[in-house]
C-alpha positions as CSV (number, residue, x, y, z in Angstrom):
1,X,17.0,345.4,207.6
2,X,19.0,344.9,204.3
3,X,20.9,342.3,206.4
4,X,18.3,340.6,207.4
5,X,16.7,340.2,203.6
6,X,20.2,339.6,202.2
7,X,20.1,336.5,204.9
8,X,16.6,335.2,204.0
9,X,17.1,335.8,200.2
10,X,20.5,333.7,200.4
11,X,18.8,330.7,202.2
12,X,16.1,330.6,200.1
13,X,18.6,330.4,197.3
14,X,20.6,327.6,198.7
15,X,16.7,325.7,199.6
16,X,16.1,326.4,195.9
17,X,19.4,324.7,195.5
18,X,19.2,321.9,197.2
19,X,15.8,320.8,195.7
20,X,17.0,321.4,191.9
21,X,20.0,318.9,193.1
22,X,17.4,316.3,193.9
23,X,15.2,317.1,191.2
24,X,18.1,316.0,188.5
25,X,19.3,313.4,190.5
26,X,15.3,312.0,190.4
27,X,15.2,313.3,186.8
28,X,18.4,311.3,185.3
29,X,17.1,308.1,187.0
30,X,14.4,308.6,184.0
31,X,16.7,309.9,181.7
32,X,18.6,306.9,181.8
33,X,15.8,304.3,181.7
34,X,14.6,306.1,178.8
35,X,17.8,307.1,176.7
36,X,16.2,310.5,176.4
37,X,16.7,313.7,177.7
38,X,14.1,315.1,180.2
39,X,13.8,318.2,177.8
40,X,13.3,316.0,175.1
41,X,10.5,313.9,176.8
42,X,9.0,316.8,178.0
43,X,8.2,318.4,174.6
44,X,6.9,314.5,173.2
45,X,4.7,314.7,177.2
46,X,3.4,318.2,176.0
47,X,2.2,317.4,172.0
48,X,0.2,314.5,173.5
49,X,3.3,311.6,171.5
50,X,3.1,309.6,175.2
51,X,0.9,307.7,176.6
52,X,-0.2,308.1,180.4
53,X,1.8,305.8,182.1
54,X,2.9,306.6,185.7
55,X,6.1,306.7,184.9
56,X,5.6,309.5,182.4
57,X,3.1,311.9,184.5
58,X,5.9,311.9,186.8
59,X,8.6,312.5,184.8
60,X,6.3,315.5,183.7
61,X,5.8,316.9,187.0
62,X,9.3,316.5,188.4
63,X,10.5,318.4,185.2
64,X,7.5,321.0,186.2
65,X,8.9,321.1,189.5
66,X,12.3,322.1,188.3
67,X,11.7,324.5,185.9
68,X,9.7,326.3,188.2
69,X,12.7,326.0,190.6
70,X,15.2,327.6,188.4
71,X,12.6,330.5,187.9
72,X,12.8,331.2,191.2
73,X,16.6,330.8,191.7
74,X,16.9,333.4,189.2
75,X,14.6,335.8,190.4
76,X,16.6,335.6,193.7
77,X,20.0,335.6,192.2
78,X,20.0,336.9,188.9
79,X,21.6,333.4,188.3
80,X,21.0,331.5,185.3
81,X,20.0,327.8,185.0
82,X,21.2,326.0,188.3
């Protein structure tokens, strides 16, 4: 049985993985076109300093998306940021 969690614990980890890797790659595409770090944005996004352009709610959720993410790799790992 520990086997079998061990198993499903490790894939979910390397699922949790795989999605942060696309969430920064989709992330720095911003990043870039913005000169500003999705951290950064993301506290200007919460204090209300943006205005509601597409661009920027998405930005916002992908960041949401990836914080979550690494919450959840780290309750299954004990890792750190991913």
């Amino acid at each position: 049985m520990e086997r079998t969690l061990d198993k499903l614990f490790d894939y979910e980890a390397e699922t949790c993985r795989q999605q942060l890797r696309q969430l920064h790659d989709d992330l720095s595409v911003y990043e870039q076109q913005y000169s500003l770090s999705s951290a950064e944005f993301y506290v200007h996004y919460q204090k209300g300093q943006t205005d509601n352009r597409m661009d920027y709610i998405e930005w916002a959720s992908l960041f949401q998306m990836a914080q979550r993410l690494e919450k959840r790799l780290s309750l299954l790992t004990g890792e750190g940021k991913a």
